[in-house]
C-alpha positions as CSV (number, residue, x, y, z in Angstrom):
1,X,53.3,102.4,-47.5
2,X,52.3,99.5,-49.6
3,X,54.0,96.8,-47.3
4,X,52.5,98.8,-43.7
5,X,49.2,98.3,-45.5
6,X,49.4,94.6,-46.4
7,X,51.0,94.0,-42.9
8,X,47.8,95.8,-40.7
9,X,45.7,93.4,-43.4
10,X,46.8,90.2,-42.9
11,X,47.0,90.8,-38.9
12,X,42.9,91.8,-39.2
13,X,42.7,88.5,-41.3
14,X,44.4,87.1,-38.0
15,X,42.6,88.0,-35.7
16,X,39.2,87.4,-37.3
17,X,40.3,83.6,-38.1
18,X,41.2,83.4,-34.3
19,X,37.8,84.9,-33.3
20,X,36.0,82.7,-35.6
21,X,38.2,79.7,-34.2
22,X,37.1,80.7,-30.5
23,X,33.7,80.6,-31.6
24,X,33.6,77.8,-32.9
25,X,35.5,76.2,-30.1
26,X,33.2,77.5,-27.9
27,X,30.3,76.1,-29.4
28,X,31.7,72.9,-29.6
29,X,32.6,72.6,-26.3
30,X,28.9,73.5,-25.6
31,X,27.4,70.9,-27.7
32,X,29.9,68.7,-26.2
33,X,28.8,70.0,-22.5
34,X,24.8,69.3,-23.2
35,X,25.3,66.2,-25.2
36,X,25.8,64.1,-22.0
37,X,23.1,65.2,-20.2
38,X,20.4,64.6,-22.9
39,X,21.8,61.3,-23.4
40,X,21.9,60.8,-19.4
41,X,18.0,61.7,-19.2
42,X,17.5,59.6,-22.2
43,X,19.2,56.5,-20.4
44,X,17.9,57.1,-16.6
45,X,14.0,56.7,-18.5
46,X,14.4,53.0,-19.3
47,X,16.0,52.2,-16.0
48,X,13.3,54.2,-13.8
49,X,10.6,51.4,-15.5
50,X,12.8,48.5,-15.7
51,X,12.7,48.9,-11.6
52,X,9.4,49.8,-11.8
53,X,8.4,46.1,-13.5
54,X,11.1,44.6,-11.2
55,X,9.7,46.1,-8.1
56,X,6.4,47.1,-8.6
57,X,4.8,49.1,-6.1
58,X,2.4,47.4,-4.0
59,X,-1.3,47.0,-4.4
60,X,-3.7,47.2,-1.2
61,X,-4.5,43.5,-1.3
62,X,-0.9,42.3,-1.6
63,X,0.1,44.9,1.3
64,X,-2.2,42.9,3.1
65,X,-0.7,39.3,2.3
66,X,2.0,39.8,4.4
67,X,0.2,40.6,7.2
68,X,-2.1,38.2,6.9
69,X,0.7,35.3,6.4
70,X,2.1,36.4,9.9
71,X,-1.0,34.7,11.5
72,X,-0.2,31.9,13.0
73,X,-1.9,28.7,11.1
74,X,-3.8,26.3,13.1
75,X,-3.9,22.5,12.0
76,X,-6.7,20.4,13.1
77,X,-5.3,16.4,12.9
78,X,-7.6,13.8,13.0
79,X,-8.4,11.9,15.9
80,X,-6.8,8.8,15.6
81,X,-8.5,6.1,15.6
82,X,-7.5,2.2,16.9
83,X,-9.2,-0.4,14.2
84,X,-9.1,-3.6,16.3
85,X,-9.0,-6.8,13.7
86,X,-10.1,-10.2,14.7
87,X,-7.9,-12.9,12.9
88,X,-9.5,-15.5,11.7
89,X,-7.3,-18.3,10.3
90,X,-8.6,-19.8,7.5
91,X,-7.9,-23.3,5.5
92,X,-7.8,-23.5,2.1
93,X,-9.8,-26.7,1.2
94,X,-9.4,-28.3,-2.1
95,X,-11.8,-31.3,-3.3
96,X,-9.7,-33.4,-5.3
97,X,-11.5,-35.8,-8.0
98,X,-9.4,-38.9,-9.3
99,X,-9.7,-40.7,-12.6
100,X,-10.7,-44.0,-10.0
101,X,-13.7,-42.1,-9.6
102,X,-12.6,-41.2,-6.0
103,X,-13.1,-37.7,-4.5
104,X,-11.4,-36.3,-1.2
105,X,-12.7,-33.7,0.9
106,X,-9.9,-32.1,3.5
107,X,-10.6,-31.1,6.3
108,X,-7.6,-29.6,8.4
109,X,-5.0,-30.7,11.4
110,X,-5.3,-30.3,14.7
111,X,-4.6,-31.4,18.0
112,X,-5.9,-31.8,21.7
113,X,-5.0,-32.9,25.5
114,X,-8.7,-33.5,26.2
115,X,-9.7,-37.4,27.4
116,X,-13.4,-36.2,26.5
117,X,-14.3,-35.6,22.6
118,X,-13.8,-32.0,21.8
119,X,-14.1,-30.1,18.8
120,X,-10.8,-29.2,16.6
121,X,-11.2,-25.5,16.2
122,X,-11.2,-24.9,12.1
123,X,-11.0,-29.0,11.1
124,X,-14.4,-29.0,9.5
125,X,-16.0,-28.5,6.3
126,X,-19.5,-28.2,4.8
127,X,-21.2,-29.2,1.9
128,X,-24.3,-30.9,0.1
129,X,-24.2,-34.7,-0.5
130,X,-26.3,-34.4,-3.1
131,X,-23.2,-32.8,-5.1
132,X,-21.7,-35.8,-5.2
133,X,-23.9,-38.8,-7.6
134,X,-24.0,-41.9,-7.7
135,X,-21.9,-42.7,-3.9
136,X,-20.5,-46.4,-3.8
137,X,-18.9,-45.6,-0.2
138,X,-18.3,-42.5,1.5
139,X,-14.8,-43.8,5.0
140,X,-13.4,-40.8,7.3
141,X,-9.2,-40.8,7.3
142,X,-7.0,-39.3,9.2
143,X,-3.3,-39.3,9.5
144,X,-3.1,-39.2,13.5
145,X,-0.7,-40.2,16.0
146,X,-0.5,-39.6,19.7
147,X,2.7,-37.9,21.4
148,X,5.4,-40.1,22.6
149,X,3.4,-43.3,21.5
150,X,2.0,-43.2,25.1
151,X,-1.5,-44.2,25.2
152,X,-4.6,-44.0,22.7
153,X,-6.2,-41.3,20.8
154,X,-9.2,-41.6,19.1
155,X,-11.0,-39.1,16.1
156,X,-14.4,-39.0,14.8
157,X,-16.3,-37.0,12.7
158,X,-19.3,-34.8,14.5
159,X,-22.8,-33.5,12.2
160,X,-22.6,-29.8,14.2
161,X,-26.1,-29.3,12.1
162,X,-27.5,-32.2,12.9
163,X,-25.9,-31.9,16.2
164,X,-24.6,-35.7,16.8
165,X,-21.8,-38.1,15.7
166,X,-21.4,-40.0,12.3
167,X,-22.2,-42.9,13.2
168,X,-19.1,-45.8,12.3
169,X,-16.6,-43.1,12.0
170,X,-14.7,-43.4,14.8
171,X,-10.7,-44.3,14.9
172,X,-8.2,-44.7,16.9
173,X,-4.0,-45.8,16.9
174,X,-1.9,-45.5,19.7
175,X,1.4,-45.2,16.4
176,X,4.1,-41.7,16.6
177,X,4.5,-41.0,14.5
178,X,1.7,-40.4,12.1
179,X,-0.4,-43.2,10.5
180,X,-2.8,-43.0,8.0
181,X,-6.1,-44.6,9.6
182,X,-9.8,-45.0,8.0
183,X,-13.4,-45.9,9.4
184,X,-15.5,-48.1,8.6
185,X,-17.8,-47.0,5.3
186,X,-20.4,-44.2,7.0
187,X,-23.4,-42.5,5.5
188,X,-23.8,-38.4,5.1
189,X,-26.9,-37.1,6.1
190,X,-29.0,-35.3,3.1
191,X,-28.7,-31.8,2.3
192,X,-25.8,-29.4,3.4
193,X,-24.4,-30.4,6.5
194,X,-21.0,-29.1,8.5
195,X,-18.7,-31.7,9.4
196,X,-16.5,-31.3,12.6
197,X,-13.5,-33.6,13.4
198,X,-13.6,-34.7,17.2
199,X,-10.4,-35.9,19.2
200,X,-9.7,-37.0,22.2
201,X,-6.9,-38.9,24.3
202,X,-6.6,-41.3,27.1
203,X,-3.3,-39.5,29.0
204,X,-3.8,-36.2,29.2
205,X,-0.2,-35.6,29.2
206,X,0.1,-36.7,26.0
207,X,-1.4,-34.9,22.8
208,X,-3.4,-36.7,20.6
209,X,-2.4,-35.0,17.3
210,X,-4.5,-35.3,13.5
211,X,-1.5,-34.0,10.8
212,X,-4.3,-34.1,7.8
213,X,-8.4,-35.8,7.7
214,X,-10.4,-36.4,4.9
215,X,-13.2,-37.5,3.9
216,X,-13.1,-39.9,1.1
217,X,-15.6,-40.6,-1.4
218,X,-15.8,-43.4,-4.0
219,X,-18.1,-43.1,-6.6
220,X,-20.2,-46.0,-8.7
């Protein structure tokens, strides 16, 4: 009687172990079950605004940047324009002063086929006589030769502002190659004048040719 009793006992306690043990399993497995999903939702949040600050959705004006960047842009150039220059050559002149008290104006090189006196374009200078104090003699040089040593050629010097020759300057050599020739003494005219070397030949066919001039000045 005793052991029937103590065996229906111990099967209750059993059973209600293994009821509370399906319970609990049950339980856990639904805790287990929701866990997930709250911890999905919680996860999904940040990502929904991280896309939201990557792509943001689109404002009314920047909708209507693209549309308005498909227009087709219209460059107006300039005209160009054709700038013409006129050359204009230049000679650097340099009056050199000695310690004999001598001073030399340059005033270029040219060359010419003319028999009558003509003008050396750029072989001139101009200045004021009165820059110059206390003039002992004032001779025009050239170094000058005429091609081929056929002929004569002859050089002066020409007052463009007074508009005539210096007088005594003329020269002449019929040498090639160049020799260094000088005029008699001349006088410059007062005040600022422009001096233009003349040149001519007597064979047209053969250049008369001036490699420097000067005009040399000795002072007292």
């Amino acid at each position: 009687m005793d052991s029937s009793f103590l065996q229906r006992f111990l099967i209750k306690i059993g059973i209600a172990i293994l009821l509370i043990a399906l319970v609990d399993l049950g339980y856990v497995n639904y805790w287990i079950l929701q866990q997930p999903k709250v911890k999905v939702d919680a996860d999904r949040q940040p990502s929904i605004e991280l896309q939201s600050k990557i792509n943001p959705s689109p404002s009314p004006n920047a909708s209507a940047s693209p549309a308005a960047s498909s227009l087709p842009v219209v460059v107006t150039m300039p005209t160009p324009t054709t700038i013409i220059k006129e050359q204009t050559t230049v000679q650097q002149q340099t009056v050199v002063q000695t310690a004999q008290k001598e001073i030399f104006i340059p005033l270029g090189a040219g060359s010419t086929t003319n028999s009558s006196y003509v003008n050396l374009p750029g072989v001139q200078v101009t200045f004021n006589s009165a820059s110059y104090a206390g003039i002992a003699s004032v001779v025009f040089e050239a170094n000058m030769y005429v091609t081929g040593g056929n002929g004569m050629m002859y050089a002066q010097l020409y007052n463009s502002t007074a508009n005539r020759p210096v007088w005594f300057s003329e020269i002449s050599t019929n040498a090639s190659p160049g020799t260094l020739v000088a005029s008699s003494p001349i006088t410059l005219d007062p005040g600022t004048n422009t001096y233009v070397v003349q040149a001519k030949t007597n064979l047209n066919a053969y250049p008369a040719n001036i490699i420097d001039s000067r005009i040399h000045i000795t002072l007292k």
